[in-house]
C-alpha positions as CSV (number, residue, x, y, z in Angstrom):
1,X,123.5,135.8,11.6
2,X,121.1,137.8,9.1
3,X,118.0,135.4,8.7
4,X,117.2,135.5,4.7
5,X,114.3,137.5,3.7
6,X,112.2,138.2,0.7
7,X,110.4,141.0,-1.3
8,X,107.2,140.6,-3.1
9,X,109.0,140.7,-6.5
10,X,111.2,137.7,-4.7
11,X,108.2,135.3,-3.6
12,X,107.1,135.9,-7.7
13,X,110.6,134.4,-8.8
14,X,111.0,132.3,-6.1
15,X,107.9,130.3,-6.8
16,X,107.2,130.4,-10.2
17,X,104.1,132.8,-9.3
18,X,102.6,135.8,-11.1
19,X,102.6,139.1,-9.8
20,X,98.7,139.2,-9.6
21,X,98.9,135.6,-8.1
22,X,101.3,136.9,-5.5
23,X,99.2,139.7,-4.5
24,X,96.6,137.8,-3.4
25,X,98.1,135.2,-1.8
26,X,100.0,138.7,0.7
27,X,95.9,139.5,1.3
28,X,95.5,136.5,2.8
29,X,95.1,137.0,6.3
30,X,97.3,133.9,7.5
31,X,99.9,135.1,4.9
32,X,103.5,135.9,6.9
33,X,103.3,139.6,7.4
34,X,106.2,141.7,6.5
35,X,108.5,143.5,8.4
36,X,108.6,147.3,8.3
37,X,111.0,147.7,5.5
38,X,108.8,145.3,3.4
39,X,110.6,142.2,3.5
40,X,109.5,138.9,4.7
41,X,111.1,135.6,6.4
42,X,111.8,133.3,3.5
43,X,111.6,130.2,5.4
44,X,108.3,131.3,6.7
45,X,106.9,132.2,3.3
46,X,108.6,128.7,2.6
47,X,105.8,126.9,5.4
48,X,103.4,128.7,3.9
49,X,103.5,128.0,0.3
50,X,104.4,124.3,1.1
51,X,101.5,124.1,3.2
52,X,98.6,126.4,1.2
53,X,100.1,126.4,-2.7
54,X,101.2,122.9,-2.7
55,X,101.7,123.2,-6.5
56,X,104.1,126.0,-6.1
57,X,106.5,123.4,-3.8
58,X,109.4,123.5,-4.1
59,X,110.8,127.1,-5.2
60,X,111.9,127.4,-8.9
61,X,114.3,130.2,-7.8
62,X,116.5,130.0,-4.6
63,X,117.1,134.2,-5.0
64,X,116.4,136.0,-1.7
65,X,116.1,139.9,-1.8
66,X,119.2,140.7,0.5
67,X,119.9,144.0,-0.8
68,X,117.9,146.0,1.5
69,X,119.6,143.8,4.5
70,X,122.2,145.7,5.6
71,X,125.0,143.4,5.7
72,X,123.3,140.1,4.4
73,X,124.7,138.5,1.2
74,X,123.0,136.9,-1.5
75,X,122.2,133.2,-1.2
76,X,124.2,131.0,-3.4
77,X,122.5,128.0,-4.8
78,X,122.3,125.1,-3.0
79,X,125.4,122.2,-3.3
80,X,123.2,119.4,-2.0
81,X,119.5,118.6,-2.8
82,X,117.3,119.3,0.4
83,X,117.3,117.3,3.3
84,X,114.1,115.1,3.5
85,X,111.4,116.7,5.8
86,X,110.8,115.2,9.3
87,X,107.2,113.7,8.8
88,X,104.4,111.9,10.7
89,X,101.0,109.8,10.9
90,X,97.8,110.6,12.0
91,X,98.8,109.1,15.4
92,X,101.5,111.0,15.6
93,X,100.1,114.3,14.9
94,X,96.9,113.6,17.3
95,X,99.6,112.8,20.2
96,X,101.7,116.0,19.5
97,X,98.6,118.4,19.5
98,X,96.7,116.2,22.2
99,X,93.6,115.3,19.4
100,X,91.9,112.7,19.1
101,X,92.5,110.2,16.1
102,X,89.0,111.1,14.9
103,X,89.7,114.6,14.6
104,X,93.0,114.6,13.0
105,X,91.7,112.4,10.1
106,X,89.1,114.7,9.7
107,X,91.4,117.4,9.4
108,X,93.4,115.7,6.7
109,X,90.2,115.9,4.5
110,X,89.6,119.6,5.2
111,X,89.0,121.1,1.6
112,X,89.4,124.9,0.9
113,X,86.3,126.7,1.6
114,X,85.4,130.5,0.4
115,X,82.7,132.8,1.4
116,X,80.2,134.3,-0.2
117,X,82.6,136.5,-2.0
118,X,84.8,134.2,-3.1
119,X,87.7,134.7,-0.3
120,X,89.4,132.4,1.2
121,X,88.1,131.2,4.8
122,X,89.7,128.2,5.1
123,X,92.7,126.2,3.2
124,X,92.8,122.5,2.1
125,X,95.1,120.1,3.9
126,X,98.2,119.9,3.1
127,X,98.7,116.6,0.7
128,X,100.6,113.6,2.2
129,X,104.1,113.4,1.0
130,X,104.4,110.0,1.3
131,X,101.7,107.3,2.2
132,X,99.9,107.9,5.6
133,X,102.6,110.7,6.2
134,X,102.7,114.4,6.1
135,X,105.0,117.0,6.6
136,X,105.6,118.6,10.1
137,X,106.3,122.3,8.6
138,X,103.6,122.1,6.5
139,X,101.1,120.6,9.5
140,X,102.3,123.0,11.6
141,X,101.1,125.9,8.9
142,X,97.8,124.6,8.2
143,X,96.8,124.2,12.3
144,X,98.5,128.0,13.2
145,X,96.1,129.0,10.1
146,X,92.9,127.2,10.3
147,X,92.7,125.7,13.6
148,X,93.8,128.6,16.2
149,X,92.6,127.3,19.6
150,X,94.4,123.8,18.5
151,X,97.7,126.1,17.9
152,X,97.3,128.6,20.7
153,X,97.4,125.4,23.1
154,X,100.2,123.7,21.5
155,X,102.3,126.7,21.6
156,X,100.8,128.8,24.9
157,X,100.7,131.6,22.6
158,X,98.2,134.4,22.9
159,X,95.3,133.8,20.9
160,X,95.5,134.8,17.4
161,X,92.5,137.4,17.3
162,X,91.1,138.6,13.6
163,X,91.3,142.6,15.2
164,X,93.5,143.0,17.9
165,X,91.9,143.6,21.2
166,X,91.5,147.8,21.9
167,X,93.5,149.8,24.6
168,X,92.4,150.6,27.5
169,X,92.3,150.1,31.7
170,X,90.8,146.9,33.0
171,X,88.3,148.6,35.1
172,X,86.6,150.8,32.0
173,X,82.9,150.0,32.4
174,X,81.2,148.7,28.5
175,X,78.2,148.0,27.6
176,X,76.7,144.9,25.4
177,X,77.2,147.2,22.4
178,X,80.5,147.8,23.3
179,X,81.2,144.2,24.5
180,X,79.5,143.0,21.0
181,X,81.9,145.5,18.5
182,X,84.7,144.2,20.4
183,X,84.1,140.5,20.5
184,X,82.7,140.5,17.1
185,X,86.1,141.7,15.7
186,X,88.6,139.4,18.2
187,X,86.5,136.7,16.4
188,X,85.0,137.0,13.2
189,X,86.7,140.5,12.1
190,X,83.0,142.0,12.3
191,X,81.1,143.9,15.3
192,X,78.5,141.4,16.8
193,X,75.0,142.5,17.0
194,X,73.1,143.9,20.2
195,X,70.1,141.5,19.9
196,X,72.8,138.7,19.2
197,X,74.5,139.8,21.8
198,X,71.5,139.6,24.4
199,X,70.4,136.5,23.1
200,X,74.1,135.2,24.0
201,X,73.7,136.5,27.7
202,X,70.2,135.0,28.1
203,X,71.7,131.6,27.5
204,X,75.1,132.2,29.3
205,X,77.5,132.1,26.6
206,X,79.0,135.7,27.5
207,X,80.7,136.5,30.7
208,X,78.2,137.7,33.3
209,X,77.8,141.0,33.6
210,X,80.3,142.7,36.7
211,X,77.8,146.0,36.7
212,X,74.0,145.8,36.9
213,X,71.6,148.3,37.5
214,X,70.4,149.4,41.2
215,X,73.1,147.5,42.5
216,X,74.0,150.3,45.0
217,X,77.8,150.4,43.1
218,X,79.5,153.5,42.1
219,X,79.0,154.8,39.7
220,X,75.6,154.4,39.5
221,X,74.3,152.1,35.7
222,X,71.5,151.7,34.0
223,X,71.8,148.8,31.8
224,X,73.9,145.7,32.7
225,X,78.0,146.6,32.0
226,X,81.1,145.0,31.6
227,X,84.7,145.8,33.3
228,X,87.0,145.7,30.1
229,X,89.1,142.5,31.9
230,X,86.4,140.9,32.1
231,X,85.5,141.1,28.1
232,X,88.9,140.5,26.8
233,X,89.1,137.5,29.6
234,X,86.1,135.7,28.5
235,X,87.1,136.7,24.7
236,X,90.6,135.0,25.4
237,X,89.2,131.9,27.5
238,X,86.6,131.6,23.6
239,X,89.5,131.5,21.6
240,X,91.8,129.4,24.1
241,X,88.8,126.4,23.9
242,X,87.8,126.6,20.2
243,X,84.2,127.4,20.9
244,X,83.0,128.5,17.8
245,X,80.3,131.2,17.2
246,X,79.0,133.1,14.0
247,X,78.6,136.6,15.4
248,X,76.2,138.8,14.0
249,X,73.8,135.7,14.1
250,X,71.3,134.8,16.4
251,X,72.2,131.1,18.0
252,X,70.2,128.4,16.8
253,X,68.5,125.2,18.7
């Protein structure tokens, strides 16, 4: 079976959206990337929306751009009203993601935050559909898009990194400069300092360096280096435990 799927003209229609709207919600960087030909997963756009453009829930239009599908048919509309979405408490959602109460109420208050230049760094909680309740869908958006580590242990996914992690053998010696462009963008989508990056060795919050110099190894260093493994383990092992770091600043305290 041919899952439905959706162009951008579609998530316009389907939402009651305008085209410049729509454009920047597809910049987003937790927006459901499209497939080669262009088109998306409608019933992941559908999580999303729900969960980040509350005001645009439910669809106006159920139109899905199936022409370009080879052998899917348009959707016809809809004989029965929805189904009511499974939801749950607080409680609930701490127990499912293993979170404390504490830290699942706090979520629930999260309000959309923007940087400096005015995008989008984190989104709002999704409203409660119902006293105390919310929806599971729309949960489960919000955590896979704001909190990562929470998500990547729920599912045993691999972390989701800002830049993917570069090519290359395991055993490819780097240097702090090296370590800090390539940790920088897993993590914050910018290369990390050197001097930040030093000051993040001095107080252990790097991997130890595998490579030092005069160590009597071959081939001979001169600065302390890194076996690539060993970077994209400790980067993976950051994400996997939610530490959070600004790179490109110095640590404070």
């Amino acid at each position: 079976m041919t899952s439905r799927r959706i162009d951008d003209t579609g998530i316009s229609a389907r939402y009651g959206a305008s085209p410049k709207e729509t454009a920047a919600w597809i910049k987003l960087i937790n927006f459901p990337a499209a497939d080669d030909d262009g088109l998306r997963d409608v019933d992941r756009v559908d999580s999303w929306v729900q969960a980040m453009r509350p005001q645009y829930w439910p669809p106006k239009s159920e139109t899905v751009s199936a022409a370009r599908v080879p052998g899917a048919k348009a959707a016809k509309p809809a004989a029965a009203a929805r189904p009511a979405p499974a939801t749950e408490s607080r409680s609930e959602m701490a127990k499912r993601f293993n979170m404390s109460y504490q830290a699942v109420d706090v979520w629930t208050k999260a309000k959309e935050r923007r940087d400096a230049k005015g995008k989008v760094v984190a989104t709002a909680f999704p409203p409660p559909v119902s006293k105390g309740r919310w929806d599971k869908a729309a949960v489960d958006a919000w955590v896979r898009a704001n909190r990562t580590r929470v998500w990547t242990a729920y599912t045993g996914s691999e972390p989701q990194f800002v830049k993917p992690l570069p090519e290359g053998h395991p055993k490819d010696l780097l240097g702090i400069s090296e370590y800090g462009v390539i940790r920088g963008n897993a993590l914050s989508g910018k290369p990390a300092q050197r001097r930040t990056m030093q000051a993040y060795l001095l107080r252990e919050q790097i991997a130890a360096p595998d490579r030092v110099p005069k160590d009597r190894k071959r081939p001979e260093v001169f600065e302390p280096m890194w076996y690539r493994e060993t970077i994209y383990s400790e980067i993976r092992r950051r994400l996997s435990r939610g530490a959070s770091e600004a790179d490109g600043k110095p640590p404070q305290g």
